[in-house]
N, C-alpha and C positions, 0 to 999 in steps of 0.2 A: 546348688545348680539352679536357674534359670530355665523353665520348659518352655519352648516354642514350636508353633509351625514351620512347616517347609515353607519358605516365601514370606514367612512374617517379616513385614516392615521393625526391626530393631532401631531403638535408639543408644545412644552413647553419649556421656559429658562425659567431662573431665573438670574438675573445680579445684582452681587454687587458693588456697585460706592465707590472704596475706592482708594484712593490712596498708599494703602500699598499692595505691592508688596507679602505678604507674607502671606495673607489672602486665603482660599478656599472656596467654595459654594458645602455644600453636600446637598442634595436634601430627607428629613429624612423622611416624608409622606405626601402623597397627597391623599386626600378621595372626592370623587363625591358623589351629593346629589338632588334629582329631588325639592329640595329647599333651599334655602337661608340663613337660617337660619341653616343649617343642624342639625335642632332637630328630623327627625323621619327617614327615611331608610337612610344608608351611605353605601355608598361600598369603600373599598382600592383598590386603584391601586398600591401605595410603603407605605409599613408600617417599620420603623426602617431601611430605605435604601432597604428591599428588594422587588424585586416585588410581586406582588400578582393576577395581572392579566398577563394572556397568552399572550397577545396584548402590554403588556409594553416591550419599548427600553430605558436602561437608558446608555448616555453614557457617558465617563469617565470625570471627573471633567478637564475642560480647563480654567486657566489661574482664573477669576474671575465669569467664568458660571457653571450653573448646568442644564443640559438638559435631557429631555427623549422627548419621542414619546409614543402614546396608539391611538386604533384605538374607534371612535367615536361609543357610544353604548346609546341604552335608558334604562328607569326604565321601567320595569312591566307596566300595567295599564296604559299606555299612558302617563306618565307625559309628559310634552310638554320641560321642561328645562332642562339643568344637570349642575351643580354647583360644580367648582372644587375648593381647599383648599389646598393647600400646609407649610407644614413648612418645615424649611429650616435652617440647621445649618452651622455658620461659624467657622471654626478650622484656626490653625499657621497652614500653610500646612509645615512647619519644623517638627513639633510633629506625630510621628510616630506612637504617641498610641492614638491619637486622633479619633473620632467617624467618620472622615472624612478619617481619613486612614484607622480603619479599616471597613468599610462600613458594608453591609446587615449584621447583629447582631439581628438575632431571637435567643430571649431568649431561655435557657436551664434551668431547674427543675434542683434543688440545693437538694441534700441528706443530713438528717440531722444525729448529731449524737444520738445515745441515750438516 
């Protein structure tokens, strides 16, 4: 465990050990959970790259990391833990249309035709 304040500024990476040069780390969502398991309340903090909480810092994709910041918060009802979960996607950082280029991607409602 990791102890913190209420409100404490948290950091977060993520690093990928590759030796190819050409690899990226986009940072796709990370959900907290006052359990383990995260079977019953989840909150977002980045869902599809974009934030979700007021308190998230995500900064820009460096070299083979992917970093943000969120300031430390509890669940309702005292749970005593929070439980963070991240995925994490790796693109060619060459491919321009990649989910790593183009980042926060909240979906859009598709019209159909008749």
């Amino acid at each position: 465990p990791y102890y913190v304040d209420l409100n404490q500024t948290l950091f977060a990476e993520v690093t990928l050990h590759s030796t190819d040069p050409d690899l990226q780390v986009f940072i796709d969502t990370c959900t907290a959970s006052p359990q383990a398991d995260f079977g019953s309340v989840t909150y977002d903090l980045i869902r599809s790259g974009c934030n979700k909480d007021d308190t998230v810092v995500t900064y820009p994709a460096f070299e083979n990391h992917g970093r943000f910041q969120f300031r430390a918060f509890r669940f309702l009802r005292s749970f005593p833990s929070v439980y963070l979960q991240c995925d994490i996607v790796i693109c060619d950082s060459n491919n321009t249309n990649s989910h790593c280029a183009r980042g926060c991607s909240s979906r859009q409602k598709r019209t159909t035709s008749p």
